[in-house]
C-alpha positions in Angstrom: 106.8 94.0 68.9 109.8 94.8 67.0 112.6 92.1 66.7 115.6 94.5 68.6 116.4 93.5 71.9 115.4 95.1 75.2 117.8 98.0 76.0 119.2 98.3 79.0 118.4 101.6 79.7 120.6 101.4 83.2 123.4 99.7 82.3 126.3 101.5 84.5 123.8 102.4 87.4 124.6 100.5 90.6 122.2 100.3 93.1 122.2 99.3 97.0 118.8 97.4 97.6 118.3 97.1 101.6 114.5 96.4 101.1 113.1 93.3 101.9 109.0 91.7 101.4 107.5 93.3 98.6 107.3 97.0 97.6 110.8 97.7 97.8 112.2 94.6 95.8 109.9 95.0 93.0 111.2 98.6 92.1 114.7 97.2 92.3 114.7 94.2 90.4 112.6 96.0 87.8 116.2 98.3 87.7 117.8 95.3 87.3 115.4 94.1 84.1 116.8 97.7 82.5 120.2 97.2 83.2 121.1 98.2 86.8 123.6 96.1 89.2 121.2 95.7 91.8 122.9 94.6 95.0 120.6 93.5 97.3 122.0 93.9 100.9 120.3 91.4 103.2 120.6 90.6 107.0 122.2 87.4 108.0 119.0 85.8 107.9 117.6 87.1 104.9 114.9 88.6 103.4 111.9 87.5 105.9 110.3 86.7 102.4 112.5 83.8 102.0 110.6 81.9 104.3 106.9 82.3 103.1 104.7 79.2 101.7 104.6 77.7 98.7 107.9 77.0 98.5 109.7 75.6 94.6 112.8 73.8 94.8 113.3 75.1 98.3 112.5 78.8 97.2 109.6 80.5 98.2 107.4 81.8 95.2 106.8 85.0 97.2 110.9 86.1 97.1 110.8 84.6 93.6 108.6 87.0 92.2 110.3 90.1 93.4 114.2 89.4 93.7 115.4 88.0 90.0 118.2 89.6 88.4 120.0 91.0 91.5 123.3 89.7 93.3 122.8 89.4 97.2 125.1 89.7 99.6 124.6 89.4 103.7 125.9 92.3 106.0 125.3 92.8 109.6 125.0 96.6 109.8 125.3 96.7 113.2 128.4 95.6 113.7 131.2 97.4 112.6 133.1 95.0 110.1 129.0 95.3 108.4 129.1 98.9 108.6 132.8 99.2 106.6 131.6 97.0 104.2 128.6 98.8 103.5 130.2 102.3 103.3 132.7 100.6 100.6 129.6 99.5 98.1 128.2 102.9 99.2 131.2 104.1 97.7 130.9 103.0 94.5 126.8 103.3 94.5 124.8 105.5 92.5 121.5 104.6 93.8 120.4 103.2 97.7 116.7 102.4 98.2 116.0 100.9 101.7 112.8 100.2 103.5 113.5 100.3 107.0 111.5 101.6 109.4 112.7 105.3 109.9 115.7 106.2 112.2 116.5 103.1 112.2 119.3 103.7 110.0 120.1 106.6 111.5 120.9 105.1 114.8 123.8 103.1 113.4 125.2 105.9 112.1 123.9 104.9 108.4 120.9 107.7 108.1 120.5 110.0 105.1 122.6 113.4 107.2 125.1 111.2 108.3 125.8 110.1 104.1 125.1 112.5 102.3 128.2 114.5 103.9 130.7 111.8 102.3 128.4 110.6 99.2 126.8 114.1 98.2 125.6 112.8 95.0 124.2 109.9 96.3 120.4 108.8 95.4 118.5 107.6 98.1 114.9 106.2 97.9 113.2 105.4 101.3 110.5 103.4 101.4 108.2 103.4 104.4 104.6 102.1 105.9 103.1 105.7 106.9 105.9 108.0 105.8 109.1 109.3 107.8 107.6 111.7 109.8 103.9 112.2 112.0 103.1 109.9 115.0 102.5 106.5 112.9 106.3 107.0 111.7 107.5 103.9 113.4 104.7 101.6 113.3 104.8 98.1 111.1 103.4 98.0 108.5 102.1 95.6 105.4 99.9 95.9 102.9 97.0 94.4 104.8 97.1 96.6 107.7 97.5 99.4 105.2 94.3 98.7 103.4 92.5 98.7 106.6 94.2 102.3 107.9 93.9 103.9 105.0 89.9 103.0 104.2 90.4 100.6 101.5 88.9 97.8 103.2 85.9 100.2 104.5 84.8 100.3 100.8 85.4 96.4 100.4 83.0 93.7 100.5 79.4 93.0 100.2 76.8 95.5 101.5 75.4 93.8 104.0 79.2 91.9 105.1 82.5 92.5 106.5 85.0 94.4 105.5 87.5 92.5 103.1 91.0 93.2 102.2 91.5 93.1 98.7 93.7 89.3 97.2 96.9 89.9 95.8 99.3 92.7 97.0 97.9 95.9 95.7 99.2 98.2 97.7 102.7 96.4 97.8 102.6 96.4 93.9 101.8 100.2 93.5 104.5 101.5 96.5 106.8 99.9 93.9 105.9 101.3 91.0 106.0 104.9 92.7 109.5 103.9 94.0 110.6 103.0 91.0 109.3 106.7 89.5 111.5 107.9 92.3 114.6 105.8 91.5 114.4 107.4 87.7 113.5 110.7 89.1 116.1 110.6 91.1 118.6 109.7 88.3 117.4 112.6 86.3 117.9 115.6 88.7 121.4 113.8 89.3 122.2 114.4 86.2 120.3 118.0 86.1 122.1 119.2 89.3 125.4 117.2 90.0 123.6 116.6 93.3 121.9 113.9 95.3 118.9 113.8 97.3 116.2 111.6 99.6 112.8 110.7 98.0 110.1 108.8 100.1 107.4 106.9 99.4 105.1 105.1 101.7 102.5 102.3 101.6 99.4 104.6 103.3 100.4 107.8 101.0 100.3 105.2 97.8 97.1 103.2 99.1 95.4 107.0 99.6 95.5 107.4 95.9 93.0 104.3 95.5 90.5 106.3 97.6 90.7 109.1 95.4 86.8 109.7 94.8 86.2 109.0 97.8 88.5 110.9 99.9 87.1 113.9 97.8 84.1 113.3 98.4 84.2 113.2 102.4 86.3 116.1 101.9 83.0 118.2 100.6 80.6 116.0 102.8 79.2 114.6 99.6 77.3 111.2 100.4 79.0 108.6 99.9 78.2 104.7 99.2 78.7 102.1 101.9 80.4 98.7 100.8 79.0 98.0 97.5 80.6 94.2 96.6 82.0 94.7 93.0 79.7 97.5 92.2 80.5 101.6 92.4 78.9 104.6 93.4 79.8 106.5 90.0 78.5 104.5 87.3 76.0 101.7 86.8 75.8 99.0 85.5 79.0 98.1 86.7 79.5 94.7 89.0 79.5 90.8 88.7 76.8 88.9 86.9 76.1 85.0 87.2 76.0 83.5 83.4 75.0 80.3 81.7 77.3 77.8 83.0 77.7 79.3 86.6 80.8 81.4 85.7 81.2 85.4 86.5 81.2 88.0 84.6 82.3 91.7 85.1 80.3 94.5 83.2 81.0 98.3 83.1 79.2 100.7 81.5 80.8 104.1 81.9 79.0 106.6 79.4 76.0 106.9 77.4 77.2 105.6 74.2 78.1 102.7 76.0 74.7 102.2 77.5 73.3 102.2 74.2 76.1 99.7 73.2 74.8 97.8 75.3 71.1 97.9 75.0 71.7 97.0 71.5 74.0 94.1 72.0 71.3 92.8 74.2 68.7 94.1 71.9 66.7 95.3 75.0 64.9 98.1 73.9 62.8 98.1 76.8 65.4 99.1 78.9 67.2 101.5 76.3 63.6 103.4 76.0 62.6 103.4 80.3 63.2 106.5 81.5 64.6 105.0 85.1 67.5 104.2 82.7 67.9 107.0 80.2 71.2 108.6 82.1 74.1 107.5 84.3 72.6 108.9 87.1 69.5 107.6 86.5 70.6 104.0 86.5 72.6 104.4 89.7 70.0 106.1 91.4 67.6 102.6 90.7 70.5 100.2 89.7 68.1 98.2 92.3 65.3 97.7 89.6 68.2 97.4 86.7 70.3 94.6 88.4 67.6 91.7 88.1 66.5 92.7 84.4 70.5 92.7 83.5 71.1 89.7 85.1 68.3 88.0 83.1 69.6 88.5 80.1 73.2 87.4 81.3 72.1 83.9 82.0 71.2 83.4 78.6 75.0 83.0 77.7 78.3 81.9 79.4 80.9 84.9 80.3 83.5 83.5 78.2 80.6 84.0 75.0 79.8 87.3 76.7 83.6 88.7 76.8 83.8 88.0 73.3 80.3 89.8 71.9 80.7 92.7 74.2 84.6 93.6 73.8 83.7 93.4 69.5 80.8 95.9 70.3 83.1 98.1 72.4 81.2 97.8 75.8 84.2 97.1 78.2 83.4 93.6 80.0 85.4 90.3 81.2 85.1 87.0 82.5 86.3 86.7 86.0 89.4 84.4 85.3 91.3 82.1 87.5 94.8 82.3 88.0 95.0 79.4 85.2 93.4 81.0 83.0 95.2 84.4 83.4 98.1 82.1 83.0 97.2 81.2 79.7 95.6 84.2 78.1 96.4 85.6 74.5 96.8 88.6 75.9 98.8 88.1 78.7 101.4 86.0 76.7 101.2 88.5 73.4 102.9 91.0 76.0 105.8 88.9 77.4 103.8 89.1 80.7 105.2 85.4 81.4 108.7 84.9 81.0 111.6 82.9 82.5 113.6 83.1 85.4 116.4 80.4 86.8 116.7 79.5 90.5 119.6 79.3 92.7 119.8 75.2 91.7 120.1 76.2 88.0 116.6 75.2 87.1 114.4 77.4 85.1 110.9 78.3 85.6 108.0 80.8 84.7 107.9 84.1 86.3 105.8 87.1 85.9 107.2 89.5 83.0 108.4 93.2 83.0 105.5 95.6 82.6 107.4 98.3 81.4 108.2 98.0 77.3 111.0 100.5 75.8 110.9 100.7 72.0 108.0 98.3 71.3 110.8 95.5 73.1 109.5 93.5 76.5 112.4 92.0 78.7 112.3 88.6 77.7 115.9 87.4 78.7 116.3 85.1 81.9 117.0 86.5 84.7 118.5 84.2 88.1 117.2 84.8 91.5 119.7 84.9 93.7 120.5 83.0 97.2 121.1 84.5 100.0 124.7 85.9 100.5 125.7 84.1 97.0 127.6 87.0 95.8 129.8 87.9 98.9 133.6 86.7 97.5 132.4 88.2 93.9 131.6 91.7 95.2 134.1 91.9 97.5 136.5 91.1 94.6 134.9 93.7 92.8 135.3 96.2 95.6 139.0 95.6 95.8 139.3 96.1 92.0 137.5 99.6 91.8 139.4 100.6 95.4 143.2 100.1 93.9 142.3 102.1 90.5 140.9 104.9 92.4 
């Protein structure tokens, strides 16, 4: 990394962010680590988010990680004094990504025909939980439930177990990284066509793309592999091995040249010259016999030793970390992926970084997360200013 600072590739763009939980906010307030006044438009009571366990200082770690760098202020669009107010900053918007669940907006008078007759170069981004049209249109919808509609948690767990939805917020996480590709693609017909336009993304659409393989495959009735635990139907070895001191480790062998990789790092011959194992598709077609002799010679070693040998001999491999440990990984920290952010109270604390980079640079600076309605007198003021020079 170079020693310039982080441009900010969107200072002048104002955007209206009416999203709330997760996919939404974390497109928006990566617009605000480039640059963006991001206005984040909540109900009077908030972002649900606000109120979800483990709380710091008050805050909870869940709005935390998805709201820094924004100004919020509270409107109650359905009433009329919350409507004015909201066609004002609409005014003076360039970009308005909501997550509402569709025609919603639209029955307050607020939906995408009724303003894009008085804001026709306005940038709207809608995200949704199965799209804004078909019959699930208006059903709730989280990540959770999505994994479960959408197959995800079909695939997910041990063979012979229940299906389990996958930790963190995958789906969330993606939606927002697609509605962030529609916020700058957005941007950039703008400024191609002098006009605006709606873009949607939803939760199931995103969540389909991590069945790829396997929607194809049921689309040409190939067989396909029932729950698998952290193994795959393409490639093996691939899953998680028990080492030396009880730790897991992750293995995946994806080509030949890796299998041979890894034959030699073991210095297994035995298994590098059995013809069960002399292709891909021979070693998933009896990764049953494979497993056990792999596994013995995994237990020789820990997985921390067994990261480190394997990644020098190019065989792609990791231990299963803990949250700690990811915490405090070279790696992680060599690419600004733990930075600061300051609370309402002033007080600052770590957050996870940008994961976007522009020129080599990673947006390091501090960030606040904002409370709820904090900005009101300051954006009103604001509004007044830009209304009398018009």
């Amino acid at each position: 990394m170079s020693t310039e600072s982080f441009p900010k590739a969107l200072d002048g763009i104002r955007i209206l962010d009416l999203t709330r939980n997760i996919a939404g906010p974390v497109a928006t307030m990566m617009a605000a680590e480039m640059g963006a006044d991001v206005i984040k438009v909540e109900p009077p009571g908030g972002d649900e988010m606000r109120t979800w366990p483990p709380f710091i200082d008050g805050q909870s770690v869940y709005f935390i990680s998805c709201n820094r760098g924004k100004r919020s202020i509270s409107l109650d669009l359905k009433t009329d004094e919350g409507k004015v107010l909201f066609l004002d900053l609409l005014q003076h918007a360039d970009v308005l990504v909501e997550n509402y669940r569709p025609n919603t907006l639209e029955k307050l008078g607020l939906g995408w025909d009724q303003l894009k007759l008085i804001h026709p170069k306005l940038v709207w981004v809608s995200v949704s939980g199965y799209g804004r049209s078909g019959p699930k249109a208006q059903a709730p919808a989280y990540d959770s439930m999505i994994q479960a509609y959408s197959g995800i948690m079909g695939i997910t767990g041990e063979k012979d177990g229940t299906p389990v939805r996958s930790g963190g917020s995958p789906i969330d996480i993606a939606t927002s990284y697609l509605a962030w590709g529609a916020i700058m693609t957005g941007l950039h017909s703008l400024q191609k066509t002098g006009k605006g336009l709606i873009l949607e993304v939803s939760l199931m659409e995103s969540a389909l793309g991590f069945m790829h393989a396997y929607l194809q495959g049921g689309l040409v009735d190939a067989t396909l592999s029932p729950r698998m635990g952290s193994e795959t139907m393409g490639m093996y070895p691939m899953g998680v091995f028990l080492t030396q001191d009880g730790s897991h480790f992750l293995l995946q062998v994806s080509n030949e040249t890796q299998w041979i990789k890894f034959c030699n790092v073991l210095m297994a011959t035995e298994l590098s010259n059995d013809p069960l194992f002399k292709t891909n598709p021979d070693r998933v077609k009896n990764r049953d016999q494979l497993r056990p002799l792999i596994q013995g010679y995994l237990a020789t070693k820990t997985a921390q030793e067994w990261e480190l040998i394997f990644t020098e001999a190019g065989v792609p491999a990791s231990q299963v970390r803990s949250v700690k440990e990811v915490i405090s990984n070279d790696q992680v920290n060599a690419r600004h992926m733990i930075k600061n952010v300051s609370l309402p109270n002033g007080k600052e604390i770590k957050t996870w970084g940008m994961p976007i980079k522009i020129n080599e640079q990673s947006a390091t600076g501090t960030h606040a997360v904002p409370d709820l309605n904090q900005h009101r007198n300051e954006i009103i003021a604001e509004l007044q200013r830009l209304n009398n020079s018009l």
